[in-house]
C-alpha positions in Angstrom: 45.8 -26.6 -27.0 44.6 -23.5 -24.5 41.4 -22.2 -24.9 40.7 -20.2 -22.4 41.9 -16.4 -22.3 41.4 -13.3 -19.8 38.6 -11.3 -21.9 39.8 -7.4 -22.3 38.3 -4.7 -20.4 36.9 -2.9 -23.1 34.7 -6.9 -23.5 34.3 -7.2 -20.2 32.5 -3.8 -19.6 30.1 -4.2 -22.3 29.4 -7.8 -20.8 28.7 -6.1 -17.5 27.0 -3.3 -19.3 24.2 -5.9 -19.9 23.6 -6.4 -16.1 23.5 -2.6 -15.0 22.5 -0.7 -17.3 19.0 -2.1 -18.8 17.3 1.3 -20.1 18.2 5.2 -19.9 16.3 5.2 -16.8 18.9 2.8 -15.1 21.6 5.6 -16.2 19.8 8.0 -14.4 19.7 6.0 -11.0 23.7 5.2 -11.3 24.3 9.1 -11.7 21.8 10.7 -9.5 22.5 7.8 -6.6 26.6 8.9 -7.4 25.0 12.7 -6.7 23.0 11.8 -3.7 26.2 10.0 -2.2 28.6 12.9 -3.1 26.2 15.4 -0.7 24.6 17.1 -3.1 21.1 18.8 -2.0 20.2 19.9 -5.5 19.8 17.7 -8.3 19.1 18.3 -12.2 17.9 15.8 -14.4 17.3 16.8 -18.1 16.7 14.0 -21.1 16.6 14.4 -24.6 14.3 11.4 -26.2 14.0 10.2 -23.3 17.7 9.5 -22.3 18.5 7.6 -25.7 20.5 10.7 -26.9 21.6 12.5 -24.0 21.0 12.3 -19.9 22.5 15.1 -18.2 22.6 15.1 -14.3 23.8 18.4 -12.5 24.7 18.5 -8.9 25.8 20.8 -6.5 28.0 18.0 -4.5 31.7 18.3 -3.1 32.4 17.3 -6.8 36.1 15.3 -7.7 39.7 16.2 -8.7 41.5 15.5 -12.0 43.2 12.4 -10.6 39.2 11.1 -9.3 37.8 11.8 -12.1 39.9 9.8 -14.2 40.3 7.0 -12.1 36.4 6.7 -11.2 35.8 5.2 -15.1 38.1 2.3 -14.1 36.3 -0.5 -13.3 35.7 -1.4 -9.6 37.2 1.8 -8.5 35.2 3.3 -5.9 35.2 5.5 -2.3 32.5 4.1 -0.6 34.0 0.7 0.4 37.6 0.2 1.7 37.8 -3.2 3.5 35.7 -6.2 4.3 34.6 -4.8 6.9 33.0 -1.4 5.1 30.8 -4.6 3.0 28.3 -5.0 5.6 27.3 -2.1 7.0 27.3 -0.2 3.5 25.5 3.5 4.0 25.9 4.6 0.3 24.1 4.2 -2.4 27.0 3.0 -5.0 29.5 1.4 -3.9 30.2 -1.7 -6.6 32.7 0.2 -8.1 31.5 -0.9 -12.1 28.6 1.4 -13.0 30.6 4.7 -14.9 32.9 1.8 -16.3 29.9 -0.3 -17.6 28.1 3.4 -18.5 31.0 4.8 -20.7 31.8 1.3 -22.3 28.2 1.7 -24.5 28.4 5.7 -24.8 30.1 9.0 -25.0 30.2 10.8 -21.8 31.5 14.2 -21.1 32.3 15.4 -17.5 33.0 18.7 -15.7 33.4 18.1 -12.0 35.3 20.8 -9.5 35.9 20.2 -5.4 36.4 23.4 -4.9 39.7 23.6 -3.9 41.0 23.0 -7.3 40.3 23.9 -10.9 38.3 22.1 -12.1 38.1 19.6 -14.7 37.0 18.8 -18.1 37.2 14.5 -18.9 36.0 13.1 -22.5 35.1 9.6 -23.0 33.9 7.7 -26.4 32.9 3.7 -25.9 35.1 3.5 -22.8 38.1 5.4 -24.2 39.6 8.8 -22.6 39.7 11.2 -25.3 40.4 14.1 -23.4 41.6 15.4 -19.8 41.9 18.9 -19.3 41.7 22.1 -16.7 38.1 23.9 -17.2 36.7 26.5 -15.2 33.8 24.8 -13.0 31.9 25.8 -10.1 32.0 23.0 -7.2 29.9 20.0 -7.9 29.7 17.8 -11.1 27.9 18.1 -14.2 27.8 14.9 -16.7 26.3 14.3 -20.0 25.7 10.5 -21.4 24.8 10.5 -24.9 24.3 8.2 -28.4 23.4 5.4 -26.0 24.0 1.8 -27.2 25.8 3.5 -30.2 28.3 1.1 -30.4 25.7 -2.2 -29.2 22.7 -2.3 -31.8 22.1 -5.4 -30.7 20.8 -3.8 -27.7 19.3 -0.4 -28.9 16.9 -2.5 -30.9 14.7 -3.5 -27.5 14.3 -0.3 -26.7 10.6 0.6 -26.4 8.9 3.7 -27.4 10.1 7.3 -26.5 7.0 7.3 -23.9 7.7 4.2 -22.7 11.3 4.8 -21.4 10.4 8.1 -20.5 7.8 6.6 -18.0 10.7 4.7 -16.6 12.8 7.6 -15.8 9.9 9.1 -14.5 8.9 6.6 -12.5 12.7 6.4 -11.0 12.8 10.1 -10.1 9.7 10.4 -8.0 10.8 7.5 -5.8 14.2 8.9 -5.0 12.3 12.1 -4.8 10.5 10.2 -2.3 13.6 8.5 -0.9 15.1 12.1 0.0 12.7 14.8 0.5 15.5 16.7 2.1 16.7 17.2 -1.9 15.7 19.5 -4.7 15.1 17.4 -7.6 14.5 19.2 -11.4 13.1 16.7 -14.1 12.9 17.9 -18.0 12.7 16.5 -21.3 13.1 18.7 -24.1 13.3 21.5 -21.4 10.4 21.1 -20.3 10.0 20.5 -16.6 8.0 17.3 -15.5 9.1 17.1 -12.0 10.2 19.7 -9.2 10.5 19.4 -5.7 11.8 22.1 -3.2 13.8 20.0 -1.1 12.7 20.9 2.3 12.9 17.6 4.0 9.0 17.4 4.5 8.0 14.0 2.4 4.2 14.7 2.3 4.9 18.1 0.0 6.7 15.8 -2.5 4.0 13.5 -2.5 1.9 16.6 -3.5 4.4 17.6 -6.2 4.3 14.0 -7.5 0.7 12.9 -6.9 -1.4 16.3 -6.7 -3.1 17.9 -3.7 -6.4 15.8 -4.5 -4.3 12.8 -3.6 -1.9 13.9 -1.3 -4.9 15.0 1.6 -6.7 11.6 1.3 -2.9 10.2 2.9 -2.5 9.5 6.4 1.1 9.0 8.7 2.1 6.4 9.9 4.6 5.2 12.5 5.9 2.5 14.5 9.1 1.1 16.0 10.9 -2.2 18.1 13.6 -3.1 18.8 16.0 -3.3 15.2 13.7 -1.3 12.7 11.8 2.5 12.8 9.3 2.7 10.6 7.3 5.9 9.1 5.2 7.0 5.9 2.7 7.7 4.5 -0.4 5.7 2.9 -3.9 7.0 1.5 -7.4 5.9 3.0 -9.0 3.2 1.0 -11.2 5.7 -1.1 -8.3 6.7 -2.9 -6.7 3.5 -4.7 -5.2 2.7 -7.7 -5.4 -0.9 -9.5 -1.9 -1.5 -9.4 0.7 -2.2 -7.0 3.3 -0.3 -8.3 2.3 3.2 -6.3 3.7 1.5 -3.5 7.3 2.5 -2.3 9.4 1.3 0.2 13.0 3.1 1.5 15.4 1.1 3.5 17.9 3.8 4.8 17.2 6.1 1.8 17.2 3.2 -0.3 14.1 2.7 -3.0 14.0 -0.7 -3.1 11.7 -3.6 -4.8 10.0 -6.1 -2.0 7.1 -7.9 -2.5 6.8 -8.7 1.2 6.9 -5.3 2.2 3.8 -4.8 -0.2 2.0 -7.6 1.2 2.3 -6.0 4.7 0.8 -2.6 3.7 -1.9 -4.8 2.6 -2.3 -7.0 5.3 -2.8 -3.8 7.2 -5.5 -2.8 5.2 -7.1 -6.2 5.1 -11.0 -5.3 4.5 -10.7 -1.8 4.2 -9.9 -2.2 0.8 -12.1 -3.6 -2.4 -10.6 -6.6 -3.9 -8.1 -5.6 -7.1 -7.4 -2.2 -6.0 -4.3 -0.9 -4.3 -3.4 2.0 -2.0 -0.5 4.5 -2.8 1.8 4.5 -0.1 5.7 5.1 0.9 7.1 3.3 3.6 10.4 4.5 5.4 12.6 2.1 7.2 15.4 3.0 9.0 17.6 0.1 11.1 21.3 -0.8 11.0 22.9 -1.4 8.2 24.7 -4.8 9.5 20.9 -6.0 9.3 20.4 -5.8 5.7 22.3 -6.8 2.8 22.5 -4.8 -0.6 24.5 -6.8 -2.7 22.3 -9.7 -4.2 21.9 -7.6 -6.8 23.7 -5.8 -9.8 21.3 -3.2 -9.6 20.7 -3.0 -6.5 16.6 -3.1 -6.5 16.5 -5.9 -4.1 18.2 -6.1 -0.8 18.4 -8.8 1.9 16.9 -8.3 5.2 17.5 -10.2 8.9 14.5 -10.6 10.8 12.3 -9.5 8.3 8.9 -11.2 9.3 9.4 -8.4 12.2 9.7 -5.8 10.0 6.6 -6.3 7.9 4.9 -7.4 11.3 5.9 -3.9 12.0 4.5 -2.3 8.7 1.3 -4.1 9.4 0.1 -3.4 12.6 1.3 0.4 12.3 -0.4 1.0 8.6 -3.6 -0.4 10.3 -3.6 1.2 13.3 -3.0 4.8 11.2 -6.1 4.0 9.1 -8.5 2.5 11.9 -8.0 5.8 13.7 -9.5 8.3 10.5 -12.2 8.9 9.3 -13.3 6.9 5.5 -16.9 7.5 4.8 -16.3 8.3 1.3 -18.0 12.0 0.0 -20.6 11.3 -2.9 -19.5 15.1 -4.7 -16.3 15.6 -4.8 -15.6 18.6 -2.2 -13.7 21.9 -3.3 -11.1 23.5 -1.3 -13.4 25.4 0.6 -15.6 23.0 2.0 -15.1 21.3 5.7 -12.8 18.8 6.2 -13.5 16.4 8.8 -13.0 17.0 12.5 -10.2 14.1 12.8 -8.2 15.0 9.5 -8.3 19.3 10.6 -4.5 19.1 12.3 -2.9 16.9 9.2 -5.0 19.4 6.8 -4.0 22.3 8.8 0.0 21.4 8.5 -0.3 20.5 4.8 -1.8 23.6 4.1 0.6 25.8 6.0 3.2 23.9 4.2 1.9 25.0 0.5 -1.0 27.8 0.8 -0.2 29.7 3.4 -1.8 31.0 7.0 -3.3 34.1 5.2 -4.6 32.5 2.5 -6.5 29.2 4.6 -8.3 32.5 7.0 -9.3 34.3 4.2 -11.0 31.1 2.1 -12.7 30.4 6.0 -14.4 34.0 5.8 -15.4 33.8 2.5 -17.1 29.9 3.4 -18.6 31.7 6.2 -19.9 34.4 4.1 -21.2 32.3 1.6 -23.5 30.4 3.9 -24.8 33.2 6.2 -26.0 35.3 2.7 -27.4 32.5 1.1 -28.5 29.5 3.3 -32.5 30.6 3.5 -33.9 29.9 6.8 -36.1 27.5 6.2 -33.6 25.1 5.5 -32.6 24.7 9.4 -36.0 25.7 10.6 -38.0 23.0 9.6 -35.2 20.0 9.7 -36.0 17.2 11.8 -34.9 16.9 15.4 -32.2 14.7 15.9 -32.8 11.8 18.2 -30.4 9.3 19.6 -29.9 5.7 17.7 -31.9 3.7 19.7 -29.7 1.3 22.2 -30.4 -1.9 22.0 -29.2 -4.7 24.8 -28.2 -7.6 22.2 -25.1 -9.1 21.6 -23.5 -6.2 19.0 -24.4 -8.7 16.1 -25.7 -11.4 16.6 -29.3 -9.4 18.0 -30.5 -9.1 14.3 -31.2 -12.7 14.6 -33.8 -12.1 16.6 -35.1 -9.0 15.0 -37.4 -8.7 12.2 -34.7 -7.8 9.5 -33.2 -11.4 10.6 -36.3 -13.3 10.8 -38.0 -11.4 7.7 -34.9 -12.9 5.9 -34.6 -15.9 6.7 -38.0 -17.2 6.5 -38.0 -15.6 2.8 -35.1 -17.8 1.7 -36.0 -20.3 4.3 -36.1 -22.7 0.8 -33.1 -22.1 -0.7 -29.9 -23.8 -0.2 -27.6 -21.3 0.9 -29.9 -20.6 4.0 -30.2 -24.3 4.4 -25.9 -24.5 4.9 -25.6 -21.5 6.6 -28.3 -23.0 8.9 -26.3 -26.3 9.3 -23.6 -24.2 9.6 -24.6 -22.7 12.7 -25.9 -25.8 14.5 -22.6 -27.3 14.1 -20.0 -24.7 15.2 -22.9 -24.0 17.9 -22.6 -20.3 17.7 -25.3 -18.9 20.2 -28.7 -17.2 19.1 -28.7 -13.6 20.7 -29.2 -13.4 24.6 -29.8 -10.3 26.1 -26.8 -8.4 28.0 -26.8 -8.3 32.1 -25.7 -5.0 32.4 -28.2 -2.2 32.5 -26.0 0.0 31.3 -26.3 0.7 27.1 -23.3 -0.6 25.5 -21.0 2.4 24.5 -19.8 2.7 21.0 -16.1 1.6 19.9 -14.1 5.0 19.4 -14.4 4.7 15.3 -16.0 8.0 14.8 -19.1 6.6 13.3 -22.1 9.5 13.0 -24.8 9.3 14.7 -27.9 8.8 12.1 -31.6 8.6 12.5 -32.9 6.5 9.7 -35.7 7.9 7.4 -36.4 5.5 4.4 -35.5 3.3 2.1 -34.0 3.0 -1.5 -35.1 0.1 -4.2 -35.0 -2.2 -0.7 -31.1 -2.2 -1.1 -29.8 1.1 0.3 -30.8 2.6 3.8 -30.8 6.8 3.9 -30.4 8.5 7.1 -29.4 12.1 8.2 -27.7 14.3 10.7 -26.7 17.5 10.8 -24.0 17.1 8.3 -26.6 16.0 5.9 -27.4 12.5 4.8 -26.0 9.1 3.9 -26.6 6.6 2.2 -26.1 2.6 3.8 -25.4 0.0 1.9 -27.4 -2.5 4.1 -25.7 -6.0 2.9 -22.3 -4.3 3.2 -23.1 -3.1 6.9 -24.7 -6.2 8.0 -21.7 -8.4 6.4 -19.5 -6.4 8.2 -21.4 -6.5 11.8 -21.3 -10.5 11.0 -17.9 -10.8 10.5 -16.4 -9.3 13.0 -18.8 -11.6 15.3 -17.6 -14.6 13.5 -14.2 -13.4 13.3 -14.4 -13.3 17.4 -16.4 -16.8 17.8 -13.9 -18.6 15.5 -10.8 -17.0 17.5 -12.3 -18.7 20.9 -12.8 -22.3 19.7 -10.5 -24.3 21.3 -7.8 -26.3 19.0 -8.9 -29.8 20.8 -12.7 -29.4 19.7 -13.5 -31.7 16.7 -16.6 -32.7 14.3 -16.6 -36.4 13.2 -17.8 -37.5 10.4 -20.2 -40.6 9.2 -18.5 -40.3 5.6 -15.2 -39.4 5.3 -13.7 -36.8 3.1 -10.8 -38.5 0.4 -8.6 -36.4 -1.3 -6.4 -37.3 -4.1 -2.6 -36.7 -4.9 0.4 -37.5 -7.4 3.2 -38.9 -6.1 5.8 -36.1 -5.7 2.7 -34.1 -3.7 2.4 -37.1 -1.3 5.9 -36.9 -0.8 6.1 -33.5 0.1 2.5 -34.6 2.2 4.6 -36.8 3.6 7.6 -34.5 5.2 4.5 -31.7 6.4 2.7 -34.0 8.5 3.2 -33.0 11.7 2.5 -29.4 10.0 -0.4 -30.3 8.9 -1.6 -32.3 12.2 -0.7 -29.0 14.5 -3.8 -27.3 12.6 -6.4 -29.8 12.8 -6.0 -31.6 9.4 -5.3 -35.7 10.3 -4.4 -37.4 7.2 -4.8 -41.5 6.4 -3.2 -43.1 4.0 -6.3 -44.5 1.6 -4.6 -46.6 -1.1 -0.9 -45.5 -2.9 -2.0 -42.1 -4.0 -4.6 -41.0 -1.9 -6.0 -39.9 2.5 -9.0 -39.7 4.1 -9.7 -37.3 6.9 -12.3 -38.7 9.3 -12.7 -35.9 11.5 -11.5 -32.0 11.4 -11.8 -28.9 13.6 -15.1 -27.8 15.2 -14.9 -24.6 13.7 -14.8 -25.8 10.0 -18.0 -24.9 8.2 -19.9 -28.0 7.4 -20.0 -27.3 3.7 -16.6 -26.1 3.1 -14.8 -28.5 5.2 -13.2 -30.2 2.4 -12.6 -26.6 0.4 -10.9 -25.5 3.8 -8.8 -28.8 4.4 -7.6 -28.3 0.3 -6.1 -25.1 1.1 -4.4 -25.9 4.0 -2.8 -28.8 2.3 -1.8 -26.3 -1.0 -0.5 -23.7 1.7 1.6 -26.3 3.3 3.1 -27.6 0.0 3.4 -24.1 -1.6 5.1 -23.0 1.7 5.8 -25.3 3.9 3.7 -24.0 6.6 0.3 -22.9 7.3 -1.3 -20.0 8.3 -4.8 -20.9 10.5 -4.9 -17.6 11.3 -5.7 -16.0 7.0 -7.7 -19.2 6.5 -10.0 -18.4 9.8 -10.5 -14.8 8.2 -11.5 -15.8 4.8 -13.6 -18.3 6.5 -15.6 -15.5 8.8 -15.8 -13.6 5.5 -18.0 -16.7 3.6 -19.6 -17.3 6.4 -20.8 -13.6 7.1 -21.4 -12.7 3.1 -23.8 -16.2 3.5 -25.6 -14.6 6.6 -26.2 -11.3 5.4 -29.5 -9.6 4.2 -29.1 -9.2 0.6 -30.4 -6.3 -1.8 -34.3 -5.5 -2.8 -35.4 -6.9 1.0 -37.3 -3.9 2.2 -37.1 -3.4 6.2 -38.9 -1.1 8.5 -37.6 2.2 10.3 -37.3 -0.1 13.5 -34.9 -2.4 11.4 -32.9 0.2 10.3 -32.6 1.6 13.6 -31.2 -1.8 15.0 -28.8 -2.2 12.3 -27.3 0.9 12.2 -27.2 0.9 15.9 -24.7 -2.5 15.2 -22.9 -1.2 12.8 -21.6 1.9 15.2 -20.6 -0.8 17.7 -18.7 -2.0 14.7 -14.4 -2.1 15.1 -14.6 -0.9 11.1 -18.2 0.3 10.4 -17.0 1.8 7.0 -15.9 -1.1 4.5 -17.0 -5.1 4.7 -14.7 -7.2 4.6 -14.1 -7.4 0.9 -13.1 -3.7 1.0 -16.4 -2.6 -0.6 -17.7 1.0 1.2 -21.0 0.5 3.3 -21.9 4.1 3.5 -21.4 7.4 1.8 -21.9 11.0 2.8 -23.5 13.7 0.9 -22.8 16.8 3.2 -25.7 19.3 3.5 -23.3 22.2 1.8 -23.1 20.6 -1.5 -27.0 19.4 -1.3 -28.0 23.1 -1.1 -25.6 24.0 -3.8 -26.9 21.5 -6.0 -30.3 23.0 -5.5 -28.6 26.8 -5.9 -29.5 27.6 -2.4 -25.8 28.6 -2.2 -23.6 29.8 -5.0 
């Protein structure tokens, strides 16, 4: 007897319906990305509870005639793919030829969609069935309306969420392909009233504005880069500004908003110590490359694509996000500044261009005379006559951190914990990687500072022995002196540990045995030579365990077997391992150990020498768990607070 039977299309549709269309908000992408592809450069979105009874997306696009119109509900019908050939280098957003089929198959739609050339046309649809086809007068472009969603599936109207919920989705969607093409006018409304609208005028950083605020969008900087197969650009805001999710993270791949973890990873690999651990930056990363090097359909979505070469790509995203960051300026303000207060001397030319592109030339002069004003009629003389004289940081001719080893805020430390155990390892820990005590520098020269744009500060006191303060002209800050002093120390470790050679081992009297099931020293097994390339020599000790009896120099004594566990997890969760990330988190322990810690009171001379390291500092404005070491209070808002100003 047969059993098996061709299902109907009417069945079949639904079945797919289940695959593309997952929420309202997954209408909305099939309609608007149908808009974006037919030219349009002005796009209306309005919802009524929150899509569950009726999207409607307007466009001003080149539209369709009666015959396309009909024919685009049939499933796989499509005019953005034609041949094999037109599959891999797709430069359209649809192009799968079953979303309007799967769309109409679980609602009622109604169309009105006009080329321009012809009348235009009026098409009905209930649950996949054409109900009516007629003439209707209709301005060029297209103009549909999906409504009663799931009418006709309960089964899948009943995991829905909340009104807010799937309105957040929708919301969510817009502002990326907002973000995805600034060069369009997007309208967003829900019960006619607007959430979201952008002007269209190709310039991404004024739709990040119109989606994040101004507050947000001038704490962004640009970024660029490009090789060989890939062009990167975007945008991403300095670590002050973060968020504790990575979800304000978007990434385009030839106007594409797609979902990559990877790509994530490489925005934060940029930022690596800049930001504190568990918070995110918002950022939107545009890729542009040939379309033969990626492949969008792994996916019935289309949220995920496939990319060739793509450790070069986020190599890419790394170093340019980094370099972008590195070069502004992140001491953090302590009040939060108001429009007309100074903006810092490396940020004036993006802050200029923003506010051209949404104040206005007339309005930025007359906000600077009124500042000006402000100050000359109110700032009392006094308050510049008797401020100190600024003096140099004193230049000292030490290694750039490894001199407050021999300085009293070293020795002061260390001989008040001399007792303690984690002075004793640390201790051991620099005997045995033989890292030198500070020796003086030849040259008679001082050492110039790294081009970070660190202030120049004179020290004048102290806080609860934890927090150093210190002036200029711009007013005062405030230094977190564990946080600076980690960060001096790890970028000297971070050096030292680079320069040991591979070939340079520590044996050991006792050796270290690590235990393993079966299936793990299988997998052990086929990673040896893996495991052997980055220092880690495994012996089999018995049918489920190894001993190591010697490891890399540059292992710290006390973590040596913590350090040789991770390699071993790295290699079996990914086959390889990175010596590179497990040298950084090991300059990070190493320098957090090292480091002066809070209530440890030190002398104007101490300060002096530490803040004079920290300027010589690569980053002297996070340690390397992200955490800010220093914080500006800017002399205009201290006179305010004391109503010298008004």
């Amino acid at each position: 007897m047969d059993i098996i039977s061709v299902m109907d299309d009417s069945l079949s549709n639904k079945i797919a319906a289940g695959e593309v269309v997952e929420r309202p908000a997954s209408i909305v992408k099939e309609l608007v990305e149908n808009s974006i592809d037919a030219g349009s450069t002005s796009i209306e979105i309005a919802l009524e509870e929150a899509g569950l009874t009726s999207i409607r997306v307007t466009d001003n696009g080149k539209g369709m005639s009666r015959r396309d119109a009909v024919l685009a509900f049939e499933r796989h019908a499509t005019s953005k793919i034609l041949n094999e050939h037109d599959l891999f280098r797709i430069r359209t957003l649809g192009f799968r030829g079953e979303a309007l089929a799967s769309i109409a198959s679980v609602s009622k739609i109604s169309l009105f969609t006009s080329d321009g050339e012809t009348e235009g046309t009026e098409v009905q649809i209930d649950g996949g069935v054409v109900l009516k086809q007629s003439n209707a007068a209709f301005r060029k472009g297209t103009d549909m309306t999906v409504s009663q969603l799931f009418y006709n599936t309960p089964a899948r109207l009943k995991y829905m969420k909340t009104i807010q919920t799937e309105l957040g989705h929708t919301i969510d969607l817009v502002n990326r392909l907002a973000l995805s093409h600034p060069d369009i006018a997007f309208k967003l409304s829900h019960h006619s009233q607007t959430i979201l609208r952008t002007s269209g005028s190709g310039d991404r950083r004024k739709v990040l504005t119109d989606i994040y605020g101004m507050a947000v969008a001038r704490k962004m900087v640009p970024f660029a880069g490009e090789n060989a197969d890939f062009k990167v650009d975007g945008y991403v805001t300095l670590p002050e500004m973060t968020r504790a999710s990575k979800n304000y993270m978007t990434l385009i791949v030839n106007g594409r908003w797609v979902k990559s973890y990877a790509a994530n990873q490489a925005v934060l690999d940029g930022l690596h110590t800049y930001l504190p651990i568990g918070r995110f930056p918002i950022a939107v990363i545009n890729v542009e490359t040939d379309p033969f090097l990626t492949d969008v359909n792994v996916h019935p979505s289309k949220q995920h694509i496939r990319l060739s070469k793509e450790g070069e790509l986020f190599d890419l995203i790394k170093s340019s996000v980094h370099e972008a960051v590195k070069r502004s300026i992140i001491v953090p303000d302590a009040v939060k500044k108001e429009p007309v207060q100074r903006i810092p001397s490396e940020q004036v030319t993006i802050w200029n261009e923003f506010r051209n592109t949404t104040v206005g030339k007339e309005q930025q002069v007359e906000e600077d005379k009124l500042e000006i004003v402000k100050k000359e009629s109110n700032v009392e003389k006094d308050t510049i006559e008797n401020r100190p004289d600024e003096t140099k940081p004193i230049q000292t001719n030490y290694i750039q951190t490894e001199q407050i080893q021999t300085n009293p805020v070293q020795t002061e430390y260390e001989t008040s914990n001399e007792n303690s155990v984690e002075a004793a390892q640390s201790e051991k820990v620099m005997e045995t990687n033989e890292l030198p005590v500070a020796e003086p520098i030849e040259a008679t020269e001082p050492t110039e500072p790294k081009e970070n744009h660190f202030p120049s500060l004179v020290p004048v006191g102290q806080v609860h022995g934890t927090y150093i303060i210190a002036q200029n002209e711009d007013g005062f800050y405030m230094i977190d002196q564990h946080a600076a002093q980690e960060r001096i120390k790890y970028e000297f470790f971070r050096e030292k540990l680079s320069k040991v050679e591979e070939d340079e081992r520590q044996l050991l009297l006792m050796p270290l045995i690590f235990h393993y099931s079966g299936d793990d020293m299988v997998k052990i097994e086929e990673c040896r030579e893996t495991l052997n390339e980055v220092g880690v020599f495994l012996e089999e000790f018995g049918p489920s365990s190894y001993t190591v009896k010697e490891y890399p120099a540059w292992f710290p004594a006390g973590e040596a077997s913590t350090l040789i566990e991770e390699l071993i997890e790295q290699v079996l969760t990914t086959r390889k391992a990175d010596i590179g990330k497990l040298r950084e988190e090991t300059a990070i322990m190493m320098s957090c150990k090292r480091s002066i810690k809070a209530n440890h009171h030190l002398s104007i001379v101490d300060m002096e020498r530490l803040l004079n390291d920290l300027s010589l500092a690569e980053n002297p404005y996070t340690c390397p768990h992200g955490r800010p070491v220093l914080v500006h209070f800017s002399t205009y808002e201290i006179e305010k607070m004391f109503k010298r100003v008004m």
